[in-house]
PDB file of the backbone (N, CA, C, O) and the ligand in Angstrom, with CONECT records:
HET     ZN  A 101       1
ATOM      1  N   UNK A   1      13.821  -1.838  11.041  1.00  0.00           N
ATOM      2  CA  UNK A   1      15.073  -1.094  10.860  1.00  0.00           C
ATOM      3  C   UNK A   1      16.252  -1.898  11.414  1.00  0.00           C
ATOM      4  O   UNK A   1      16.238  -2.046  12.636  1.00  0.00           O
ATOM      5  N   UNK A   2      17.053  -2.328  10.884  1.00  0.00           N
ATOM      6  CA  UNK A   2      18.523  -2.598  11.008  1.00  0.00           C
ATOM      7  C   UNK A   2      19.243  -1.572  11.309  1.00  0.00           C
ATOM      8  O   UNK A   2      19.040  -0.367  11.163  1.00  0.00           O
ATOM      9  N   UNK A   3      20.352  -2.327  11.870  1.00  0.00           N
ATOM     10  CA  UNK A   3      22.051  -1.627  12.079  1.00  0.00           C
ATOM     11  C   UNK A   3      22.066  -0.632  11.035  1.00  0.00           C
ATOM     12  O   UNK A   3      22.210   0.586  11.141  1.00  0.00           O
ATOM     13  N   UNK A   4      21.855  -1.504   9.781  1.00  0.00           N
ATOM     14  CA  UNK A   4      22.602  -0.827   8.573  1.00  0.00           C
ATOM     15  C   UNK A   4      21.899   0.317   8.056  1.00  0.00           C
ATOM     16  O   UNK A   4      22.425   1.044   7.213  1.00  0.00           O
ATOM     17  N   UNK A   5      20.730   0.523   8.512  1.00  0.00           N
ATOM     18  CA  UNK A   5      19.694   1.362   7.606  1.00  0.00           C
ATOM     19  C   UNK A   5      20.518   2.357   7.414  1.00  0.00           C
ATOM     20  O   UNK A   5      20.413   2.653   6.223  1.00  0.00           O
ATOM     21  N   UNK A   6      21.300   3.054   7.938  1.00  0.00           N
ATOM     22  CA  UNK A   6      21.823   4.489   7.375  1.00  0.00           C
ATOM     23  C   UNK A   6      22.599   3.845   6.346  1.00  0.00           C
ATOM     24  O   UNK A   6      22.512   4.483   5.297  1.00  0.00           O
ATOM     25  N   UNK A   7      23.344   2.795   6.249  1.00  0.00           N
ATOM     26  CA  UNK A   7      23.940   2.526   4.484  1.00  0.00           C
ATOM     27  C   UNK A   7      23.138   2.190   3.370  1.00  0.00           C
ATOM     28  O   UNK A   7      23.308   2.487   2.188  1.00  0.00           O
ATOM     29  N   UNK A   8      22.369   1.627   3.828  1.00  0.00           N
ATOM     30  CA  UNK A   8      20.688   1.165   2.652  1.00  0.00           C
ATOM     31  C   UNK A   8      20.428   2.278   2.085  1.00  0.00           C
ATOM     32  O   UNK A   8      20.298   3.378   2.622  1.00  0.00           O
ATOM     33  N   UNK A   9      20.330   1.940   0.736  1.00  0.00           N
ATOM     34  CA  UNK A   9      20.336   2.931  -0.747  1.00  0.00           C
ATOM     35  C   UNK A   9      18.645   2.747  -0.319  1.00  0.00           C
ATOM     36  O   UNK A   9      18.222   1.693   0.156  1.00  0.00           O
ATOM     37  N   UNK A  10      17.878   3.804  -0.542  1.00  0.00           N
ATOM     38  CA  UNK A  10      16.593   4.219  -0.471  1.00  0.00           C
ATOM     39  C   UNK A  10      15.928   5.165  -1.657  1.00  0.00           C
ATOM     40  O   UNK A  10      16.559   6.186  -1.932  1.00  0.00           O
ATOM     41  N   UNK A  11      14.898   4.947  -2.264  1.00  0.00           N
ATOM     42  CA  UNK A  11      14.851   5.614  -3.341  1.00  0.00           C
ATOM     43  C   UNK A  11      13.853   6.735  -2.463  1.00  0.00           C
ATOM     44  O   UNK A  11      12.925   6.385  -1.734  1.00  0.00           O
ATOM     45  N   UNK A  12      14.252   8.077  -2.702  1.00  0.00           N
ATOM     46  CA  UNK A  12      13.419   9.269  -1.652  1.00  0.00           C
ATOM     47  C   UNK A  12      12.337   9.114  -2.721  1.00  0.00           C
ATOM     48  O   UNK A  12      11.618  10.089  -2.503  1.00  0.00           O
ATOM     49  N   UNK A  13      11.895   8.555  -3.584  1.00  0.00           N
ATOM     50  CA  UNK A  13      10.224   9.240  -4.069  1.00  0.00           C
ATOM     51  C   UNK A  13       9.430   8.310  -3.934  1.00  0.00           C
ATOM     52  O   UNK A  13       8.234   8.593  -3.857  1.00  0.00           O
ATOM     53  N   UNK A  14       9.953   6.592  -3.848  1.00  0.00           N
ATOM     54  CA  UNK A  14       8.705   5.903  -3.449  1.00  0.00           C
ATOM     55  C   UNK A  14       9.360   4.703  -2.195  1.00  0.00           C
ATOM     56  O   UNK A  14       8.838   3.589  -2.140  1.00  0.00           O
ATOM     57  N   UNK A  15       9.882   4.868  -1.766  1.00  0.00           N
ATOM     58  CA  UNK A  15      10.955   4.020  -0.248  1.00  0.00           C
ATOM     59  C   UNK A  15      11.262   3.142  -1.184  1.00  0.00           C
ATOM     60  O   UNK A  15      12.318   2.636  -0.803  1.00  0.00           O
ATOM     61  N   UNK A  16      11.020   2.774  -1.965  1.00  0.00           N
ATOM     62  CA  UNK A  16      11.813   1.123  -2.497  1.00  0.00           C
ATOM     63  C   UNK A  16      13.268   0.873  -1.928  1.00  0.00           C
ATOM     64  O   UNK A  16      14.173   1.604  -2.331  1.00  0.00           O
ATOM     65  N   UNK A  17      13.486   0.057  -1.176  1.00  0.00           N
ATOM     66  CA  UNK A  17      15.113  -0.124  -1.294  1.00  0.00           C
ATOM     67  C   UNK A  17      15.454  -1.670  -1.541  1.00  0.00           C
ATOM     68  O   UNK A  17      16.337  -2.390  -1.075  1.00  0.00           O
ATOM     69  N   UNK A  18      14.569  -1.870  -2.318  1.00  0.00           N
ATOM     70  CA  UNK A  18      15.432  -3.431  -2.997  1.00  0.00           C
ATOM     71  C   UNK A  18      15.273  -4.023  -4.084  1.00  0.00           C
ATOM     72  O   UNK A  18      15.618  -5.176  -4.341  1.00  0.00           O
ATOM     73  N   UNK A  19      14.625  -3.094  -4.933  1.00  0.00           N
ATOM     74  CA  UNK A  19      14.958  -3.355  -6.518  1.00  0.00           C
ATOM     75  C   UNK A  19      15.487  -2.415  -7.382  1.00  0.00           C
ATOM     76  O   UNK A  19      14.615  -1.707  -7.884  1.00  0.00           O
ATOM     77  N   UNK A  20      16.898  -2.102  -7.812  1.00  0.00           N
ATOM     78  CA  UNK A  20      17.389  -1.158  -8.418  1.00  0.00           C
ATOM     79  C   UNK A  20      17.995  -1.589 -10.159  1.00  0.00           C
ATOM     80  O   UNK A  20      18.011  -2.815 -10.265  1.00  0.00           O
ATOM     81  N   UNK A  21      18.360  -1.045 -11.168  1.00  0.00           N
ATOM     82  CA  UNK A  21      18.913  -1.484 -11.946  1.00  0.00           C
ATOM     83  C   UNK A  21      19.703  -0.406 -12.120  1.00  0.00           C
ATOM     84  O   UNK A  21      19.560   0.661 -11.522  1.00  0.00           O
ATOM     85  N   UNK A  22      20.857  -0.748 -13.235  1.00  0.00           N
ATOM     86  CA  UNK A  22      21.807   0.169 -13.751  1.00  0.00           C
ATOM     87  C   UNK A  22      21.934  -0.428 -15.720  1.00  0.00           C
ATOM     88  O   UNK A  22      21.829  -1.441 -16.412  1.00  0.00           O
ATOM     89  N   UNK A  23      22.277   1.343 -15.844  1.00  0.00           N
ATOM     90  CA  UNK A  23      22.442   1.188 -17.507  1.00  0.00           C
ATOM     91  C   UNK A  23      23.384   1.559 -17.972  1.00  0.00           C
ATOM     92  O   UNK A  23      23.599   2.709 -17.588  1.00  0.00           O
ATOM     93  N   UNK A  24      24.158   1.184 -18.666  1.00  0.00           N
ATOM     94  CA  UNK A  24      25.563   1.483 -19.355  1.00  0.00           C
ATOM     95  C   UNK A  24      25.423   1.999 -20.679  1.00  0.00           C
ATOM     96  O   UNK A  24      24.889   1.373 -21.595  1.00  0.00           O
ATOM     97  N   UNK A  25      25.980   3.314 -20.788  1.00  0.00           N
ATOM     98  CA  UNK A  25      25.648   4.072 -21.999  1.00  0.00           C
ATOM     99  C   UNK A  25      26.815   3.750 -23.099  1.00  0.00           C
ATOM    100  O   UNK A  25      27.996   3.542 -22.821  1.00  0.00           O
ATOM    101  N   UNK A  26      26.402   3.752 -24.035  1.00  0.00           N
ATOM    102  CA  UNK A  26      27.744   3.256 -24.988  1.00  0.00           C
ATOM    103  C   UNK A  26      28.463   2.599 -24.792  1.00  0.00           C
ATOM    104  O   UNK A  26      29.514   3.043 -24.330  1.00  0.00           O
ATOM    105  N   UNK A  27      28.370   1.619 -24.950  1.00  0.00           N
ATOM    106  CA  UNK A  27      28.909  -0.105 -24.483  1.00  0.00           C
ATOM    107  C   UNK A  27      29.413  -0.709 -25.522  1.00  0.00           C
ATOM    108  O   UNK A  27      28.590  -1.472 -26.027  1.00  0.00           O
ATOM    109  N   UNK A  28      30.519  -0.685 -26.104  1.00  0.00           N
ATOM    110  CA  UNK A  28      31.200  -1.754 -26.663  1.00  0.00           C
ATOM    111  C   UNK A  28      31.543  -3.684 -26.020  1.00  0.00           C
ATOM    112  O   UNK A  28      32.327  -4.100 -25.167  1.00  0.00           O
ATOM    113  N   UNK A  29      30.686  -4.312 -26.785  1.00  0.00           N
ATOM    114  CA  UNK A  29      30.833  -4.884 -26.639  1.00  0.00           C
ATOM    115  C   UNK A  29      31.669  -6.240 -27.730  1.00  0.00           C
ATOM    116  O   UNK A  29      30.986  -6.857 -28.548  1.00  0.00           O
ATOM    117  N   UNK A  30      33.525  -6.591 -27.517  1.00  0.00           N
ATOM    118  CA  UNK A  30      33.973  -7.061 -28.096  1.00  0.00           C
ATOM    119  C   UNK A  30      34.201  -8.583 -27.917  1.00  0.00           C
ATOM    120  O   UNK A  30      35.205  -8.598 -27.205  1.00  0.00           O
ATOM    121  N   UNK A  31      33.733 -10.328 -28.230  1.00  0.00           N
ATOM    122  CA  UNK A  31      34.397 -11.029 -28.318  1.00  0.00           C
ATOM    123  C   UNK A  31      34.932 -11.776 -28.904  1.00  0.00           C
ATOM    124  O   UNK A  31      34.814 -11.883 -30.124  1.00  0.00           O
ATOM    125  N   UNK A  32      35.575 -12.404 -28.273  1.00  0.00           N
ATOM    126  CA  UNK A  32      36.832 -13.444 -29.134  1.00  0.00           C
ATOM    127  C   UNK A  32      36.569 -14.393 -29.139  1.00  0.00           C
ATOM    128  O   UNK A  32      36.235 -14.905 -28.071  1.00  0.00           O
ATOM    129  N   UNK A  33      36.570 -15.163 -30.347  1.00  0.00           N
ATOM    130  CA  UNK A  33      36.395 -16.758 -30.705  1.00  0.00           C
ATOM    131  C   UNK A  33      37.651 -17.447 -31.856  1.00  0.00           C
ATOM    132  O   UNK A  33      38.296 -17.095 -32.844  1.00  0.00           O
ATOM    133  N   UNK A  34      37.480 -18.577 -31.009  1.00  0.00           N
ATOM    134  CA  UNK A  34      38.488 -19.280 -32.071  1.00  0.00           C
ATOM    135  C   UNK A  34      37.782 -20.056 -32.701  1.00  0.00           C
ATOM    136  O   UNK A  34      36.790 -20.587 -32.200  1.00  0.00           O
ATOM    137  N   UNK A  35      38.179 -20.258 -33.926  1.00  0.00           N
ATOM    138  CA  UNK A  35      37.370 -21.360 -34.826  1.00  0.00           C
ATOM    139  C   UNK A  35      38.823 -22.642 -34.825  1.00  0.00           C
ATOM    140  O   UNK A  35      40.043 -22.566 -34.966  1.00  0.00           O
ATOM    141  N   UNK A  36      37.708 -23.872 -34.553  1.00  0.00           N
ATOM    142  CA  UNK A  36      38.482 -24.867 -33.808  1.00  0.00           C
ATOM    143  C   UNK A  36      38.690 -25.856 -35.245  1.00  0.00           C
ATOM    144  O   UNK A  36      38.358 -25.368 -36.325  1.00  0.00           O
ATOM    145  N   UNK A  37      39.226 -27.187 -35.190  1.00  0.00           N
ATOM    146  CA  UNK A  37      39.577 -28.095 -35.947  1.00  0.00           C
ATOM    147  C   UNK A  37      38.144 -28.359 -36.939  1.00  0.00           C
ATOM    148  O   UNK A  37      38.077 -28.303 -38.166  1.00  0.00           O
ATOM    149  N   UNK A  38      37.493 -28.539 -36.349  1.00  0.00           N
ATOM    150  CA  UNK A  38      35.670 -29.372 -36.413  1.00  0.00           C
ATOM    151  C   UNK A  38      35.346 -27.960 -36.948  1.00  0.00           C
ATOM    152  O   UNK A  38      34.156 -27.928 -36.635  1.00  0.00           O
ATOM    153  N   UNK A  39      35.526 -27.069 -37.390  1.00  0.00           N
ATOM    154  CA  UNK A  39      34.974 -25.955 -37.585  1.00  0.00           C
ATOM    155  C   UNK A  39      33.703 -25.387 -36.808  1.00  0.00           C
ATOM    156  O   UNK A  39      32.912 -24.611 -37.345  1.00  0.00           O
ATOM    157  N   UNK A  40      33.577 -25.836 -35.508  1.00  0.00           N
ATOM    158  CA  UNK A  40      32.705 -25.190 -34.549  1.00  0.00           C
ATOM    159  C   UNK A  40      33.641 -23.960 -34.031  1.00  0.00           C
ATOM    160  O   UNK A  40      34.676 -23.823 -34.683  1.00  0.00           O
ATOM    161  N   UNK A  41      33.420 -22.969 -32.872  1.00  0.00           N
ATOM    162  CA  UNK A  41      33.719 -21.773 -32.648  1.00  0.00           C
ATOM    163  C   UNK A  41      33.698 -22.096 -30.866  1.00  0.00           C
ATOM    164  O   UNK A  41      32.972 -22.877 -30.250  1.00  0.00           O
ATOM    165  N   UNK A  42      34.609 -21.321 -30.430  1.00  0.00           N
ATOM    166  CA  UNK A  42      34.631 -21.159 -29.102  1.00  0.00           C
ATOM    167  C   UNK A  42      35.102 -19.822 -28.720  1.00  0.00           C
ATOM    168  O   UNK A  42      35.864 -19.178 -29.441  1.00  0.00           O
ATOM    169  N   UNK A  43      34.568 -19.314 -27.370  1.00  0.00           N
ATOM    170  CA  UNK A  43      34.703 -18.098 -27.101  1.00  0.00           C
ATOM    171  C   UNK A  43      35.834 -18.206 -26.000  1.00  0.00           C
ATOM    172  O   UNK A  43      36.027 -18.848 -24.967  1.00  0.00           O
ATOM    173  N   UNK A  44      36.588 -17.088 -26.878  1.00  0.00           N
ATOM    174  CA  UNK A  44      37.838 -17.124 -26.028  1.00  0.00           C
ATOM    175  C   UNK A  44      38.163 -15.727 -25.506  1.00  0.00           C
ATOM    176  O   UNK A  44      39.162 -15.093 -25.846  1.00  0.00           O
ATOM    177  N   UNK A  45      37.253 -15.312 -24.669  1.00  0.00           N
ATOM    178  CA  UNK A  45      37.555 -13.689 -23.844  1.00  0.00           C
ATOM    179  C   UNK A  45      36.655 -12.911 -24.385  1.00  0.00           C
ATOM    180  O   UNK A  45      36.127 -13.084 -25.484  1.00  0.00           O
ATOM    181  N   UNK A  46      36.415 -11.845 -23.462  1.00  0.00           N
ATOM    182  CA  UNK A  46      35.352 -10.927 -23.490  1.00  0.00           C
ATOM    183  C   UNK A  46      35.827  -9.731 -23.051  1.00  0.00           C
ATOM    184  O   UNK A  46      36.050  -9.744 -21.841  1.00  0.00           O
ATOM    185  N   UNK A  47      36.037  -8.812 -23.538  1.00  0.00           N
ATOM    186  CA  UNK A  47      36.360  -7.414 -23.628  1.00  0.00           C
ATOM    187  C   UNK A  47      35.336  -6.642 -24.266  1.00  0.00           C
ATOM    188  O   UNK A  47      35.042  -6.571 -25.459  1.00  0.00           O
ATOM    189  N   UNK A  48      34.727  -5.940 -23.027  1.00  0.00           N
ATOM    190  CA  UNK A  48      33.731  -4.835 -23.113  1.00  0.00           C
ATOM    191  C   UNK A  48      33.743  -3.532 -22.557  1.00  0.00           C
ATOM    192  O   UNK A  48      33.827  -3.581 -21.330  1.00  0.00           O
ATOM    193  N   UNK A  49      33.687  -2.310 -23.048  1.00  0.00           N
ATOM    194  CA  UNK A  49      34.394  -1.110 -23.057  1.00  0.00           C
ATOM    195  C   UNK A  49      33.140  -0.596 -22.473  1.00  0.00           C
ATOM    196  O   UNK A  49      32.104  -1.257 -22.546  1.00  0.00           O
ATOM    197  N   UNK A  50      33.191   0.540 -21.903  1.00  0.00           N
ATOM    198  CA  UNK A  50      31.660   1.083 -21.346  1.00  0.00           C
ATOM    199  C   UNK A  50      32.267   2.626 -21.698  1.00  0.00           C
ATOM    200  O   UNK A  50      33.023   3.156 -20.884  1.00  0.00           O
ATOM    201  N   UNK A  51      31.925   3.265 -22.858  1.00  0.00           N
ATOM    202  CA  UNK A  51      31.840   5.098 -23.437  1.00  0.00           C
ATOM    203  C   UNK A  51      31.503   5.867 -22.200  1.00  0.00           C
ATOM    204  O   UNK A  51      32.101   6.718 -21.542  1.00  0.00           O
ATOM    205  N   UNK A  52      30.159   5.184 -22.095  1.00  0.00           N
ATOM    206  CA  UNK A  52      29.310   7.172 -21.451  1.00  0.00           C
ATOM    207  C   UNK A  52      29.243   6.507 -20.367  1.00  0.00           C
ATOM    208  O   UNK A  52      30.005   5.620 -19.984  1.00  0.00           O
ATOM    209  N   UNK A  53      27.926   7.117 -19.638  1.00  0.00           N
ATOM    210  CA  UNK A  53      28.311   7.556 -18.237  1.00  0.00           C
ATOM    211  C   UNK A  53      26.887   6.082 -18.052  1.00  0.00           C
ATOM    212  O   UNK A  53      26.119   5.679 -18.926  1.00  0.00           O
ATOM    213  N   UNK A  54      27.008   5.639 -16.655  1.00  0.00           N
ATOM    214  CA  UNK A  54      26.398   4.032 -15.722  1.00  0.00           C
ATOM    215  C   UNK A  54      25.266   5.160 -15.290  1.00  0.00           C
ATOM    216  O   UNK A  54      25.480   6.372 -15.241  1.00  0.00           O
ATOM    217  N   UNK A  55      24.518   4.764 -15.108  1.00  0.00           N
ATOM    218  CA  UNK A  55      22.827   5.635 -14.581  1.00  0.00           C
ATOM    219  C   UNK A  55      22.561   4.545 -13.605  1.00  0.00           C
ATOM    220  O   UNK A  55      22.653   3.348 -13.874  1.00  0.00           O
ATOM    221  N   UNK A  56      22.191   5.091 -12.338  1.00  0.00           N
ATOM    222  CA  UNK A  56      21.543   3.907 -11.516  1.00  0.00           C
ATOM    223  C   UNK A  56      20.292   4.445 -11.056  1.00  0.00           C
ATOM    224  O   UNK A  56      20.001   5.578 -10.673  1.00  0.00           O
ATOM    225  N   UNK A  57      19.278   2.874 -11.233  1.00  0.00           N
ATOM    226  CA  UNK A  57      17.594   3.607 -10.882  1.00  0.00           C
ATOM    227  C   UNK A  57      17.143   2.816 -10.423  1.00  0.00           C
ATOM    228  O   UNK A  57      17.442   1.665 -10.740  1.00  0.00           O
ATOM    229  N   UNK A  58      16.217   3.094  -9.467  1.00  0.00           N
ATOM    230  CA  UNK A  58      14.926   2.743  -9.312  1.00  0.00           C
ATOM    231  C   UNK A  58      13.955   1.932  -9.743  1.00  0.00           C
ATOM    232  O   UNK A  58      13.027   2.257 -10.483  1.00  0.00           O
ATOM    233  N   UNK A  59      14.174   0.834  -9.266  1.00  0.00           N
ATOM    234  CA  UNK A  59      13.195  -0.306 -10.388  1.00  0.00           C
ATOM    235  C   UNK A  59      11.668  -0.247 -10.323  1.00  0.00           C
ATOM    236  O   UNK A  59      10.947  -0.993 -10.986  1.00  0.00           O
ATOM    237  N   UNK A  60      11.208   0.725  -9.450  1.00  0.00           N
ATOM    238  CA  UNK A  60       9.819   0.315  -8.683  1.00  0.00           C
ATOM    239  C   UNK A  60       9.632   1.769  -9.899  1.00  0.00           C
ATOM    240  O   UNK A  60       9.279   1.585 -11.063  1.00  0.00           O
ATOM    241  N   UNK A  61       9.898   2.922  -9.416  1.00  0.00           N
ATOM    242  CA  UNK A  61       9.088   4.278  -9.952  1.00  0.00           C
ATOM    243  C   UNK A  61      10.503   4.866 -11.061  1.00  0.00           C
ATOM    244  O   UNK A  61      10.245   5.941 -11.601  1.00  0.00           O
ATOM    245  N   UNK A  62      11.620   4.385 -11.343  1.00  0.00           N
ATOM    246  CA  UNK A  62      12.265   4.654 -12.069  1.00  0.00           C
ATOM    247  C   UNK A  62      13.322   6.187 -12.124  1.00  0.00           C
ATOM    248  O   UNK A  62      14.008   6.648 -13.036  1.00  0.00           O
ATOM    249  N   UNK A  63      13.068   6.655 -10.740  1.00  0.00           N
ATOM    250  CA  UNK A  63      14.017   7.696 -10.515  1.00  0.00           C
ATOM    251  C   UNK A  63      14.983   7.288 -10.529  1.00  0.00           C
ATOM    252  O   UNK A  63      15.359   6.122 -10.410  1.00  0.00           O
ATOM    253  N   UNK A  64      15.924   8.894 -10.792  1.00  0.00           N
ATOM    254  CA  UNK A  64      17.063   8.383 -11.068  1.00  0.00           C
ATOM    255  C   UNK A  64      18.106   8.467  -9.465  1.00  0.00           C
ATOM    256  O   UNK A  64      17.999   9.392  -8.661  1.00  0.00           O
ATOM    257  N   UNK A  65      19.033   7.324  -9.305  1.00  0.00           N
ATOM    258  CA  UNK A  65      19.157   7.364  -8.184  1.00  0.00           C
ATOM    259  C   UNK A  65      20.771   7.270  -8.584  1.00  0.00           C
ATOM    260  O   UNK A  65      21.497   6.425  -8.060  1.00  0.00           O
ATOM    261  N   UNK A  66      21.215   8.147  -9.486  1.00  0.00           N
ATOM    262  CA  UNK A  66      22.468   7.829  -9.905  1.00  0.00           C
ATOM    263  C   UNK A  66      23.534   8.041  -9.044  1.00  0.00           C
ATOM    264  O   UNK A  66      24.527   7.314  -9.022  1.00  0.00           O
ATOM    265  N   UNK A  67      23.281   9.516  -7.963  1.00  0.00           N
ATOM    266  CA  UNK A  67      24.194   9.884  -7.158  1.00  0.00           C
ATOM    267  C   UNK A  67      24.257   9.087  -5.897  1.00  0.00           C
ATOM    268  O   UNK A  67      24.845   9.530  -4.911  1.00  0.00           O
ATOM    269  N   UNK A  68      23.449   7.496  -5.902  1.00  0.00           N
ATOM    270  CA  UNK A  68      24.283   6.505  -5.134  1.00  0.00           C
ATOM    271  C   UNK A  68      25.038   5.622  -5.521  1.00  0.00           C
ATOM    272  O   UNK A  68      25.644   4.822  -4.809  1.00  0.00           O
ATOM    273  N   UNK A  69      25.059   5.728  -7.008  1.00  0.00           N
ATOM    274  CA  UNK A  69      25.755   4.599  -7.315  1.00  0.00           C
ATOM    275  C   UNK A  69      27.332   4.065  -6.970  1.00  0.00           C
ATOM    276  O   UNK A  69      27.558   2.856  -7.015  1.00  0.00           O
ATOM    277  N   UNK A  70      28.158   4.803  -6.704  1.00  0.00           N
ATOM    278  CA  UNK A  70      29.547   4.706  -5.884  1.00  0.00           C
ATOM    279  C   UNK A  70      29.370   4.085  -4.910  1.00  0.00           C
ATOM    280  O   UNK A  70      30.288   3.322  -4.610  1.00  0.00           O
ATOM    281  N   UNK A  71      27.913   4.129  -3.818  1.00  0.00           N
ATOM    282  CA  UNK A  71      27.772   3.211  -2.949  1.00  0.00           C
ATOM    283  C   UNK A  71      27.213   2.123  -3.121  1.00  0.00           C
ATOM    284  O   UNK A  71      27.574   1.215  -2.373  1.00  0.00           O
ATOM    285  N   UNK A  72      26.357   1.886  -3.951  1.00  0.00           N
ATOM    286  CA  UNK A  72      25.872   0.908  -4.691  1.00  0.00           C
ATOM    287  C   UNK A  72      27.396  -0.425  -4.787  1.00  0.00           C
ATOM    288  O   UNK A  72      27.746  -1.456  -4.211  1.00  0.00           O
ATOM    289  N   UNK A  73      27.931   0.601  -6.053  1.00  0.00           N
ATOM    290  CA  UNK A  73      29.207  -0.843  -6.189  1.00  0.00           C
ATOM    291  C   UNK A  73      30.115  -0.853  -5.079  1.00  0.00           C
ATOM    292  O   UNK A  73      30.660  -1.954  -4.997  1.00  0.00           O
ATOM    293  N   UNK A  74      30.565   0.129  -4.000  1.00  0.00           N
ATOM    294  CA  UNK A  74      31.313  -0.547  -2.795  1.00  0.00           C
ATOM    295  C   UNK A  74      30.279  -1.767  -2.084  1.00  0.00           C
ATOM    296  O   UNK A  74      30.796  -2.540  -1.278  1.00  0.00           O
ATOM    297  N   UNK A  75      29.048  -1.878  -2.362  1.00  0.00           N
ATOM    298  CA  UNK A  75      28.255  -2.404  -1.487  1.00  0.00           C
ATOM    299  C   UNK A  75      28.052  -4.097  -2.273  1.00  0.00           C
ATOM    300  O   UNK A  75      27.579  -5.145  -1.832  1.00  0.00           O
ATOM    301  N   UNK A  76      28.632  -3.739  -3.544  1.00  0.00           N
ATOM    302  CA  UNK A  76      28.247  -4.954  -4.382  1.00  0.00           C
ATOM    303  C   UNK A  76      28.944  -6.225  -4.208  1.00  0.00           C
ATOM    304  O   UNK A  76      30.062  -6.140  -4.716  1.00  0.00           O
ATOM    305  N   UNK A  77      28.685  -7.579  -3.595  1.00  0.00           N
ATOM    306  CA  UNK A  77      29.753  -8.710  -3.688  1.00  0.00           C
ATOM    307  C   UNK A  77      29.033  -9.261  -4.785  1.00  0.00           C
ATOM    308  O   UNK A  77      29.441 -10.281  -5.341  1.00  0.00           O
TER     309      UNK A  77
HETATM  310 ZN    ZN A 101      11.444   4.669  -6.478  1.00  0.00          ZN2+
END
């Protein structure tokens, strides 16, 4: 146990606290390319829209651990 354990995201149904993922529901994903002299293509910016709602889980047993996710991304560098 660390300092930090009371900030450590913990999944209550199987302890995992260090493999989590997140899913983005309705995701637009838009980019930009220029088509160059040589007629090859380059990507010029990425603009991606996120619709519905970010789910965060549990990588080990897959609960849903969504109502940490606010701490999750303050916690994210
Ligand atoms: Zn779990």
């Amino acid at each position: 146990m660390n300092k930090n354990s009371t900030m450590r995201i913990v999944c209550p149904e199987c302890g995992n606290d260090t493999d989590f993922f997140e899913v983005a529901d309705g995701v637009i994903i838009t980019t930009r390319y220029v088509q160059n002299d040589d007629c090859s293509f380059s990507q010029d910016g990425d603009e991606s829209q996120i619709l519905g709602d970010i789910k965060f889980y549990c990588a080990e047993c897959n609960a849903d651990l969504s109502y940490s996710h606010q701490r999750f991304l303050a916690m994210l560098f």
